[in-house]
DRENPA-3360 file (N, C-alpha, C; in nm, 2 decimals, always signed):
BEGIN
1 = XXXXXXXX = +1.37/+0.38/+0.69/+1.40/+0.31/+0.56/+1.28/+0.33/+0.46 ~ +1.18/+0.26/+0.53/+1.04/+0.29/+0.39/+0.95/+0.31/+0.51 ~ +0.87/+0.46/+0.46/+0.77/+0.51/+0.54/+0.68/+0.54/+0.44 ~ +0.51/+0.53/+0.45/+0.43/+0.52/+0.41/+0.36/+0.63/+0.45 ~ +0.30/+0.77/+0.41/+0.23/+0.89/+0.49/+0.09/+0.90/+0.44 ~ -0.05/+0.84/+0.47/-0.15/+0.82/+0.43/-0.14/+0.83/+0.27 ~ -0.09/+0.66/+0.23/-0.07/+0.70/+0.09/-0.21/+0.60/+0.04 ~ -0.28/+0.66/-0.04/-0.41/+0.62/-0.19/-0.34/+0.65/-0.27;
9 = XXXXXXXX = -0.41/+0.51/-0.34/-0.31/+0.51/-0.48/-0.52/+0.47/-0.54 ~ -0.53/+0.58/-0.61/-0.63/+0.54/-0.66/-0.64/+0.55/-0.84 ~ -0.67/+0.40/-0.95/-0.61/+0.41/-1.06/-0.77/+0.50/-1.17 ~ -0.74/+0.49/-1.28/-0.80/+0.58/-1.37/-0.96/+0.45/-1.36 ~ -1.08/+0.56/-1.35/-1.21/+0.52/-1.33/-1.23/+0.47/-1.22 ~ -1.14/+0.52/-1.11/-1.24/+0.54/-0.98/-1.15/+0.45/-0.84 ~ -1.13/+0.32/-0.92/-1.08/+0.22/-0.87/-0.96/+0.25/-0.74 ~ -0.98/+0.26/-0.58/-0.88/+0.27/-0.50/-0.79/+0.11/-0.47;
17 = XXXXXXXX = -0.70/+0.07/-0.51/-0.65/+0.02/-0.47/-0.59/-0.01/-0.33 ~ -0.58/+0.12/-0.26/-0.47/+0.13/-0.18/-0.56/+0.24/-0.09 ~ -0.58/+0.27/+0.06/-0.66/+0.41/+0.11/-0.59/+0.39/+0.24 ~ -0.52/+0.52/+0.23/-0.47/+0.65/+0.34/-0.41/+0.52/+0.41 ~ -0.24/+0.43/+0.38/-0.22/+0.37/+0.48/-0.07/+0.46/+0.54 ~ -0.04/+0.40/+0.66/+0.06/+0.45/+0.69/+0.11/+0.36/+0.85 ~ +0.25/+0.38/+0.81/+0.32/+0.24/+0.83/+0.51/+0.26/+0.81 ~ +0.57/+0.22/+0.87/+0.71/+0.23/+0.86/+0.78/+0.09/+0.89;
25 = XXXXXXXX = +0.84/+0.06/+0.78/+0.95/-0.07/+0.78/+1.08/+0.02/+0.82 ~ +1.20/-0.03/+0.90/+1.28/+0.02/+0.96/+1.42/-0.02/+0.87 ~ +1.51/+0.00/+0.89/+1.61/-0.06/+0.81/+1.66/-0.22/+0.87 ~ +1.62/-0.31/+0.80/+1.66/-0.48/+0.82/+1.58/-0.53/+0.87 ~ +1.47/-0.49/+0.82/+1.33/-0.56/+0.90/+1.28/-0.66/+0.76 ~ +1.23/-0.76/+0.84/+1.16/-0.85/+0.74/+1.01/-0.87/+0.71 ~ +0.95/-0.82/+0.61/+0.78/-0.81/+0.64/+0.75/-0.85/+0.56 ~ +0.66/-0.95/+0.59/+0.55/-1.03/+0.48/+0.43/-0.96/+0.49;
33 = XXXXXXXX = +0.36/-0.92/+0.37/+0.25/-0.83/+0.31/+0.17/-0.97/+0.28 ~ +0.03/-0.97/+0.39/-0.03/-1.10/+0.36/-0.21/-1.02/+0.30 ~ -0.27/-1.12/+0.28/-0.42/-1.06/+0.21/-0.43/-1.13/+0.07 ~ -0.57/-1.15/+0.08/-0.64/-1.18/-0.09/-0.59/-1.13/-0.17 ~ -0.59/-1.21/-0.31/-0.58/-1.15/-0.44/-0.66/-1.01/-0.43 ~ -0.61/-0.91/-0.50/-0.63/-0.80/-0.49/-0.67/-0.70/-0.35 ~ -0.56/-0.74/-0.29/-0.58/-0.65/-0.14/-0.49/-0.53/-0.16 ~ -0.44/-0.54/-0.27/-0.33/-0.40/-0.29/-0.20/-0.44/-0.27;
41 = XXXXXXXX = -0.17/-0.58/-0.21/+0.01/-0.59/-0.18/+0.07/-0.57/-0.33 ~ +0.01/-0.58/-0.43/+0.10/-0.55/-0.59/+0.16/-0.42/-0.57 ~ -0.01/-0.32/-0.57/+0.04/-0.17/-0.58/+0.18/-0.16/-0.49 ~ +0.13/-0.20/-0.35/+0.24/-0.12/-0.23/+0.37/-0.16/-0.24 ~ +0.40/-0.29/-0.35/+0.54/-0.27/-0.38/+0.56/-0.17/-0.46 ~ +0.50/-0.17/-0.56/+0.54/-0.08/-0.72/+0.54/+0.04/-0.68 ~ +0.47/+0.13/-0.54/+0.49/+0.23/-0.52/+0.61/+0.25/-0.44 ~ +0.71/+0.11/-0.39/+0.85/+0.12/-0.34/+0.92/+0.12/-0.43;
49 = XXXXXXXX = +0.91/+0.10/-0.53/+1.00/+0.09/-0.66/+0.95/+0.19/-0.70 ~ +0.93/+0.29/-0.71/+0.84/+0.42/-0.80/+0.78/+0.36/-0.93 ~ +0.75/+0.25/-0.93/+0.67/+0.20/-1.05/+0.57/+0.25/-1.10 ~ +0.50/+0.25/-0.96/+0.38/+0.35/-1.01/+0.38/+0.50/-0.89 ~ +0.33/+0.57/-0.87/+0.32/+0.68/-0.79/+0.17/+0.68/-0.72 ~ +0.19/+0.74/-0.58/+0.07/+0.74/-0.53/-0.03/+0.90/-0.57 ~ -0.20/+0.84/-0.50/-0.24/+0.95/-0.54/-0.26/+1.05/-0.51 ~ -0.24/+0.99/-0.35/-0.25/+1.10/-0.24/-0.14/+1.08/-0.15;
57 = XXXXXXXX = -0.09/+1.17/-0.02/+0.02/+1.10/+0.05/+0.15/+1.07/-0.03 ~ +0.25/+1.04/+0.09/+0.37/+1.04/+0.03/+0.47/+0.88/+0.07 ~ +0.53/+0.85/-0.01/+0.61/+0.68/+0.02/+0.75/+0.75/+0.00 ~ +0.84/+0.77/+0.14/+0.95/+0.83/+0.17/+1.04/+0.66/+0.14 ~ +1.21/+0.67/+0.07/+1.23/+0.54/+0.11/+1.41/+0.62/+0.09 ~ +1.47/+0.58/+0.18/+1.58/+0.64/+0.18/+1.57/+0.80/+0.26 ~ +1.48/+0.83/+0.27/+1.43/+0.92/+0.32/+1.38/+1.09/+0.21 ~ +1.38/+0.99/+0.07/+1.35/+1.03/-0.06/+1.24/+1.02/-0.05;
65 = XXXXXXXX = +1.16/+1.13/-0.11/+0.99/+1.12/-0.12/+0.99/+1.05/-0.28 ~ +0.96/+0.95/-0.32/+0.99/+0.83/-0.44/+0.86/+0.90/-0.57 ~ +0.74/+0.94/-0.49/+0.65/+1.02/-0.59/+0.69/+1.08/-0.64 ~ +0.80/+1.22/-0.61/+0.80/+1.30/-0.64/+0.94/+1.30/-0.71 ~ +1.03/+1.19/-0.76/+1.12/+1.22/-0.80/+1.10/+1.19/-0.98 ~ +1.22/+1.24/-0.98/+1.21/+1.24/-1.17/+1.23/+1.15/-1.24 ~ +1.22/+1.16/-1.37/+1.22/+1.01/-1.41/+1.32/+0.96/-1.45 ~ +1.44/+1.05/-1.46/+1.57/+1.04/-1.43/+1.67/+1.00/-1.33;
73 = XXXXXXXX = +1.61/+1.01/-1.21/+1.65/+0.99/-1.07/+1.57/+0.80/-1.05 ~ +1.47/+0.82/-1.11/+1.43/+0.68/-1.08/+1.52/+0.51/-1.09 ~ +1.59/+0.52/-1.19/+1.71/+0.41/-1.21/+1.78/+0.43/-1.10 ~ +1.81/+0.53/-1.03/+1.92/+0.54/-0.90/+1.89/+0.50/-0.82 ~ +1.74/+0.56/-0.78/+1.71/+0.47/-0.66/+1.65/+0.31/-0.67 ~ +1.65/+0.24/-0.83/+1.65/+0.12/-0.80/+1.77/+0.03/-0.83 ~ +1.90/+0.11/-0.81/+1.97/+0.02/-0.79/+2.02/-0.02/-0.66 ~ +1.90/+0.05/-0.55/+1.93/-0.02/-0.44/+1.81/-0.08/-0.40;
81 = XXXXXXXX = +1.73/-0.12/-0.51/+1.60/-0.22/-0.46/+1.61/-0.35/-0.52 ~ +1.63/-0.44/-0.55/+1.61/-0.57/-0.60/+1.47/-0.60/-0.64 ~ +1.43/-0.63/-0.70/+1.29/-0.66/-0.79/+1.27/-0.83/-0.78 ~ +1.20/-0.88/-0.72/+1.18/-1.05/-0.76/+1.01/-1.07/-0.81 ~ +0.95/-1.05/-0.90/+0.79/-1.07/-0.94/+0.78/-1.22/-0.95 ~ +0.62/-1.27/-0.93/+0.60/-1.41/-0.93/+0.61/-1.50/-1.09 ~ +0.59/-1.40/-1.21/+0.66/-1.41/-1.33/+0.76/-1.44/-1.36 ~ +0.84/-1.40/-1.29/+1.02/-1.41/-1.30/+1.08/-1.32/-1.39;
89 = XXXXXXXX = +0.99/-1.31/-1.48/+1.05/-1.20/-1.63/+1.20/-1.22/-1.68 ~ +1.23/-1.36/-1.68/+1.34/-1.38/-1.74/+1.36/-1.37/-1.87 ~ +1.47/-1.31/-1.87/+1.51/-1.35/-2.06/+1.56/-1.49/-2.09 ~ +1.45/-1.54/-2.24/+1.49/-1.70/-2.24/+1.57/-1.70/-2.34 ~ +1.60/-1.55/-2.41/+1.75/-1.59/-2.54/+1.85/-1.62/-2.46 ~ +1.87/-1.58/-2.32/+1.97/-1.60/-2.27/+2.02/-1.66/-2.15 ~ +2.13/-1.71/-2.16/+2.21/-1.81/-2.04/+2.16/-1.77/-1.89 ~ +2.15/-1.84/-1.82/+2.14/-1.80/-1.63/+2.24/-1.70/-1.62;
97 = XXXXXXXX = +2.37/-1.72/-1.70/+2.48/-1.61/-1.65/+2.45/-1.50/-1.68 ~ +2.40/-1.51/-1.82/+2.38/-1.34/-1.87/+2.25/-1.29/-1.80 ~ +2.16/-1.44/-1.77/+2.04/-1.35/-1.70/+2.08/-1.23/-1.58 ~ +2.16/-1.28/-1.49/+2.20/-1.24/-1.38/+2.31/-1.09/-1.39 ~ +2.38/-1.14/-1.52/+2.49/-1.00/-1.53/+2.37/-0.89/-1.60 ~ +2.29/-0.92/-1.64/+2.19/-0.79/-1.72/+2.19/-0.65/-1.61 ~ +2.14/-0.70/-1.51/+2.16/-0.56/-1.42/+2.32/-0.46/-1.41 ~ +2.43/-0.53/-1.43/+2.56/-0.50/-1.38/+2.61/-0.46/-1.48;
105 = XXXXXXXX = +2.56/-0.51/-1.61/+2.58/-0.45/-1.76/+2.52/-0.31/-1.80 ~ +2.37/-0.31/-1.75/+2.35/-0.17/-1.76/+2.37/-0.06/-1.67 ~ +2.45/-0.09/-1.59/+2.55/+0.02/-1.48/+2.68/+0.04/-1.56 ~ +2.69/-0.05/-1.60/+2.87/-0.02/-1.66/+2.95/-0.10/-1.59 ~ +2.93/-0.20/-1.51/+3.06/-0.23/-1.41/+3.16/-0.28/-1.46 ~ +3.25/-0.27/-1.49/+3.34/-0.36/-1.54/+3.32/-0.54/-1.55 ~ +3.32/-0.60/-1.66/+3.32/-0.70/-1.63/+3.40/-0.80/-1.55 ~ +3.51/-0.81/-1.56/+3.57/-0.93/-1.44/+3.47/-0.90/-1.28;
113 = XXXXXXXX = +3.47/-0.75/-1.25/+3.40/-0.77/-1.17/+3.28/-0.82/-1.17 ~ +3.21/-0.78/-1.26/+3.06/-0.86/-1.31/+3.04/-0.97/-1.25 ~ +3.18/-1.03/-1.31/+3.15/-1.20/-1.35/+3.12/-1.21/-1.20 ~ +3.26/-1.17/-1.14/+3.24/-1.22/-1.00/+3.12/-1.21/-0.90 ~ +3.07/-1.11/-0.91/+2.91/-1.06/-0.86/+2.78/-1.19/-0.89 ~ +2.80/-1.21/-1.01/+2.70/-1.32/-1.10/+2.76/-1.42/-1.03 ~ +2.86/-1.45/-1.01/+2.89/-1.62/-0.95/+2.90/-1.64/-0.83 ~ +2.90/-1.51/-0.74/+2.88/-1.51/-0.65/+2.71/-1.49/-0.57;
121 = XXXXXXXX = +2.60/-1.40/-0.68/+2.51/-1.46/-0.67/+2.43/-1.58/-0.69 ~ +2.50/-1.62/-0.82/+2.43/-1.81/-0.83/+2.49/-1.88/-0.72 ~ +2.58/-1.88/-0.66/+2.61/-1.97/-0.58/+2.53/-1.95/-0.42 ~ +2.51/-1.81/-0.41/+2.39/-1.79/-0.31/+2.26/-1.86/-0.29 ~ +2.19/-1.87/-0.44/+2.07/-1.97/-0.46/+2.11/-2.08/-0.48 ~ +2.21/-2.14/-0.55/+2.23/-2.24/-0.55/+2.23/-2.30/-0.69 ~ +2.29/-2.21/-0.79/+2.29/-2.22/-0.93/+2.36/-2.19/-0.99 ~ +2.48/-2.18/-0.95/+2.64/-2.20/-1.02/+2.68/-2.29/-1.08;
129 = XXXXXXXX = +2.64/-2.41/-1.09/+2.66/-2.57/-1.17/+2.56/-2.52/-1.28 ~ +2.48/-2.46/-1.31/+2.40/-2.46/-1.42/+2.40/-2.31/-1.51 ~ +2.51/-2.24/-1.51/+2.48/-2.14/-1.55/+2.54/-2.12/-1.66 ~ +2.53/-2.15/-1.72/+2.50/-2.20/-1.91/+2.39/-2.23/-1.97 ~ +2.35/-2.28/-1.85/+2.19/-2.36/-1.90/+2.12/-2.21/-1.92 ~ +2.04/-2.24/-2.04/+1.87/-2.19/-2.07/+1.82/-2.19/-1.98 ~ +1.75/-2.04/-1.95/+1.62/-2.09/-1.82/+1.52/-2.21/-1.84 ~ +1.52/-2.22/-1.99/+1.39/-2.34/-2.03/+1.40/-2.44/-1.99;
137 = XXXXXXXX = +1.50/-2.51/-1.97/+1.57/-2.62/-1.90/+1.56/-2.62/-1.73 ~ +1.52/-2.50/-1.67/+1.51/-2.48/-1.56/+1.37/-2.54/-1.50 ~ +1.37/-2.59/-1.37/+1.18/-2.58/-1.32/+1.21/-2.45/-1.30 ~ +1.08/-2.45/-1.24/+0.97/-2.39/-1.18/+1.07/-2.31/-1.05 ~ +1.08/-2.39/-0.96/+1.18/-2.32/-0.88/+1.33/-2.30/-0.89 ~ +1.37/-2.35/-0.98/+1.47/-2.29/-1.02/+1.50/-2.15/-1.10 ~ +1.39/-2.13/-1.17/+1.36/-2.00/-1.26/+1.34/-1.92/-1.19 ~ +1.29/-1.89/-1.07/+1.22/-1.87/-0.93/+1.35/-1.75/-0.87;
145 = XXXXXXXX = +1.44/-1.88/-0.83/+1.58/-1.89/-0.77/+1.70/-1.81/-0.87 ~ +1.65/-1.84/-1.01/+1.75/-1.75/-1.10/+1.69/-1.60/-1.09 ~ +1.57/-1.57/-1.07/+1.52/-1.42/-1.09/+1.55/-1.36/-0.91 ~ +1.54/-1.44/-0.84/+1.65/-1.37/-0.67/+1.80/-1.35/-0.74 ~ +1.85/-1.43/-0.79/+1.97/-1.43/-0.80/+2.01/-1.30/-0.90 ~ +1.96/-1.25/-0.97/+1.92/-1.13/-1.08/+1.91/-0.99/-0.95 ~ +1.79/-1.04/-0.89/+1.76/-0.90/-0.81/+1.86/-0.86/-0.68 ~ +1.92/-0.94/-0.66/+2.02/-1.01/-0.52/+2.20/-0.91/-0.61;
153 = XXXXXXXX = +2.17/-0.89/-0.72/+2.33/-0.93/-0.78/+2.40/-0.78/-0.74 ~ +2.35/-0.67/-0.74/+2.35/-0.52/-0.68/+2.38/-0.53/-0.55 ~ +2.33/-0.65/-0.54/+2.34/-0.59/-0.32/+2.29/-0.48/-0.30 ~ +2.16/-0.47/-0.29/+2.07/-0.38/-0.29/+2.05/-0.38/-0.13 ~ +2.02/-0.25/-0.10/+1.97/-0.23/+0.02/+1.84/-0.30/+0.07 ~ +1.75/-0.29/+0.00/+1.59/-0.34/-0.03/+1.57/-0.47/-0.09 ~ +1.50/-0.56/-0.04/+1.46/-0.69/-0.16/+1.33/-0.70/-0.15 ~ +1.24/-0.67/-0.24/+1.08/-0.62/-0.29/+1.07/-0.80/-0.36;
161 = XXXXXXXX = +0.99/-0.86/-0.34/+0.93/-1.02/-0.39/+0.76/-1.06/-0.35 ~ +0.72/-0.97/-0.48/+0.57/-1.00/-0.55/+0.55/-1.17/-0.58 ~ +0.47/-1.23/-0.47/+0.42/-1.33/-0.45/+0.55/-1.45/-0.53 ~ +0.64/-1.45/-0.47/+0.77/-1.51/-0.50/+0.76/-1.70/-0.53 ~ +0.67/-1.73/-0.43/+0.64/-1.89/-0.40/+0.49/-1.92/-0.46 ~ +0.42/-1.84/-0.52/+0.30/-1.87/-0.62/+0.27/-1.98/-0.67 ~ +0.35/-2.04/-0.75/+0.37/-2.13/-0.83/+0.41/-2.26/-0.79 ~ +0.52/-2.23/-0.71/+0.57/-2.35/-0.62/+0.53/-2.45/-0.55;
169 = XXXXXXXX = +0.56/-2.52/-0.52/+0.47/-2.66/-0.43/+0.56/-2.58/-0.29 ~ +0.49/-2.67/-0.17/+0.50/-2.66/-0.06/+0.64/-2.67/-0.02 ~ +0.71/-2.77/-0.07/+0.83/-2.75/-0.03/+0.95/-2.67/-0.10 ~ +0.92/-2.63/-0.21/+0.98/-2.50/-0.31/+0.95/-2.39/-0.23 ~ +0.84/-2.42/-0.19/+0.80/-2.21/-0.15/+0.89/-2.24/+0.07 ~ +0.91/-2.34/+0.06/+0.94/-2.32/+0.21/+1.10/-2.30/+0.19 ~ +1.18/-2.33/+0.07/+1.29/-2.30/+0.07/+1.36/-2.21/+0.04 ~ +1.29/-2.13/-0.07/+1.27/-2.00/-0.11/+1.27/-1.91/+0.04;
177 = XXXXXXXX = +1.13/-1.88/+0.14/+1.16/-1.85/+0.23/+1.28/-1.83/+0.36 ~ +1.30/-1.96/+0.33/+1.42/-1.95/+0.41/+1.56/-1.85/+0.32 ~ +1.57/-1.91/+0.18/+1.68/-1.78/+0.12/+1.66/-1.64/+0.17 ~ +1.50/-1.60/+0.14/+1.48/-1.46/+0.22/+1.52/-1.41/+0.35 ~ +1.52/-1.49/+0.43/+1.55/-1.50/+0.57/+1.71/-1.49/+0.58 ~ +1.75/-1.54/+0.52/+1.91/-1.59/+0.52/+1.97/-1.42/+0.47 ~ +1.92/-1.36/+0.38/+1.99/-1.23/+0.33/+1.91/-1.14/+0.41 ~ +1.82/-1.15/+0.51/+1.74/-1.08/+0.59/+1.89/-1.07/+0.70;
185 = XXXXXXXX = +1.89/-1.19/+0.77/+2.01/-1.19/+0.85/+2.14/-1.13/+0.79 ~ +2.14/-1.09/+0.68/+2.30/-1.01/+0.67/+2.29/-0.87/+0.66 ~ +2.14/-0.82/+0.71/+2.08/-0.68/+0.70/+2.03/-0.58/+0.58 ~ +2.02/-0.74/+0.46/+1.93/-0.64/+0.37/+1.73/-0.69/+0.44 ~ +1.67/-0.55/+0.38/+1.56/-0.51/+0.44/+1.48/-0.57/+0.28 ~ +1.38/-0.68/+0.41/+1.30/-0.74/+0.27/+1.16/-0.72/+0.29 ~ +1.10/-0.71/+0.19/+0.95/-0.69/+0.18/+0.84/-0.81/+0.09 ~ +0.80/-0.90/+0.17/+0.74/-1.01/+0.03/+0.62/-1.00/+0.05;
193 = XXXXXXXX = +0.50/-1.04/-0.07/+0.38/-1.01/-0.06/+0.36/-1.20/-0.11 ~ +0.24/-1.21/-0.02/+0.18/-1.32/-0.04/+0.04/-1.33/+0.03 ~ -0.04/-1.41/-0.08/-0.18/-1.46/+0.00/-0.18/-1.56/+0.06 ~ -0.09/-1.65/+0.08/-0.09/-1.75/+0.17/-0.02/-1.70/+0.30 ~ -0.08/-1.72/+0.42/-0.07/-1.66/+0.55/+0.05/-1.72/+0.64 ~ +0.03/-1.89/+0.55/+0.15/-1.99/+0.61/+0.29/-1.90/+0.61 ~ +0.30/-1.87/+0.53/+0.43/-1.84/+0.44/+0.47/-1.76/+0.54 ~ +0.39/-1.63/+0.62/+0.42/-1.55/+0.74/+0.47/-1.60/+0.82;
201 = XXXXXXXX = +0.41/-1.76/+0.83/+0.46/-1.79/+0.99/+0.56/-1.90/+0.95 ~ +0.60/-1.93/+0.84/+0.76/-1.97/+0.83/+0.87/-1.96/+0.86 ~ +0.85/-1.81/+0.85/+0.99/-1.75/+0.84/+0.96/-1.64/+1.01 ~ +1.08/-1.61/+1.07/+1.04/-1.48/+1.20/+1.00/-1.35/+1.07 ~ +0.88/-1.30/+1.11/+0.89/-1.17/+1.05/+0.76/-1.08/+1.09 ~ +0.75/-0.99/+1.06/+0.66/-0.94/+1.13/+0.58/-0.94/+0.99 ~ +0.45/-0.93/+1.01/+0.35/-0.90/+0.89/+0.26/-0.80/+0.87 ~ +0.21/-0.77/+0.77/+0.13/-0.68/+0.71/+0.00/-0.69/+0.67;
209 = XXXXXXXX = -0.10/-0.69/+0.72/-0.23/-0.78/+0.62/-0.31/-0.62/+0.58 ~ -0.35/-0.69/+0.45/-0.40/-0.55/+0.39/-0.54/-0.66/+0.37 ~ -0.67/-0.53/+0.33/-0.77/-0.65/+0.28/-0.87/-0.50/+0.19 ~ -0.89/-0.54/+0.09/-0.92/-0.40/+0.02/-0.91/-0.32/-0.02 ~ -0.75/-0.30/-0.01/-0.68/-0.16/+0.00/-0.65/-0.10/+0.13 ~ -0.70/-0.13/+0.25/-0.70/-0.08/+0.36/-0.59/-0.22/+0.46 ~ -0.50/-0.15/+0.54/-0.42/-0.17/+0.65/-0.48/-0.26/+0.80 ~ -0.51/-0.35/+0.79/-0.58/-0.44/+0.89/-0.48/-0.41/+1.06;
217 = X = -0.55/-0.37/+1.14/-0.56/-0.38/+1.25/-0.44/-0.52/+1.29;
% end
């Protein structure tokens, strides 16, 4: 599913992020990416999303080498990755519903189907009764819960979640985990990055600790 072949991602003036790791997530595996602020878990998602490209070594995912493809090809293969950042990057001109249909709008899907997709992902998080509502009107974990429900709406093979529970109090971030677990169990393959170590032993999952850019033992 996602293989890693001694990949460095090293950025402009010197700076390695990331050195010669290598590593394989299988298909429906659940792996928490644990380590300090700047241990690299940012990069090693964005290099699963071809966000960014490595600088050495290759990040196979689908069995697509993701460096090397074009920039054309790149939208394709993320519409089988789901994107959740600890930001959320919602749009606040617009409703929870339209936040959620934005991905299914820029494929073309027909809308009745849309709709259906969108209500059937808020009702996943638990955000169907409010989807009219402004994100502004939303907390903290609700806004959280509307940006899964966005990344979730494709049914994506992959769910990529850049420090997802950041923000959250203790009992936000332990419910959050468990949603991950829950779409883990129906065999989408998730990948979450966090510096809190608890968060690993929440959920069953195997983990990742990076510390420097380097693959910890």
């Amino acid at each position: 599913m996602i293989t890693f072949s001694q990949v460095t991602k090293r950025y402009r003036g010197g700076t390695e992020a990331l050195k010669a790791l290598s590593f394989t997530i299988e298909t429906g595996e659940l792996v928490v990416l644990t380590g300090p602020s700047g241990a690299g878990k940012t990069t090693l998602l964005k290099l699963i999303a071809a966000i960014e490209r490595p600088t050495q070594g290759s990040v196979l995912v689908h069995g697509q080498n993701v460096g090397k493809l074009t920039r054309g090809a790149v939208p394709y293969l993320r519409r089988n990755i789901g994107m959740v950042f600890q930001e959320g990057r919602l749009l606040f001109d617009r409703n929870v519903f339209e936040n959620v249909m934005l991905p299914l709008a820029i494929i073309g899907m027909p809308h009745r189907e849309a709709a259906k997709r969108v209500r059937a992902a808020l009702d996943k998080v638990g955000l169907l009764s409010r989807e009219k509502a402004m994100p502004i009107t939303l907390s903290g974990g609700e806004q959280q819960r509307l940006a899964i429900a966005r990344a979730i709406v494709n049914r994506p093979a992959i769910l990529i979640a850049d420090e997802p529970t950041g923000n959250l109090d203790a009992d936000y971030a332990a419910q959050l985990m468990d949603m991950f677990s829950a779409f883990n169990q129906v065999g989408v393959t998730i990948v979450i990055a966090t510096h809190h170590p608890h968060m690993a032993q929440h959920i069953k999952s195997r983990e990742l600790h990076l510390k420097a850019g380097v693959l910890q033992a």
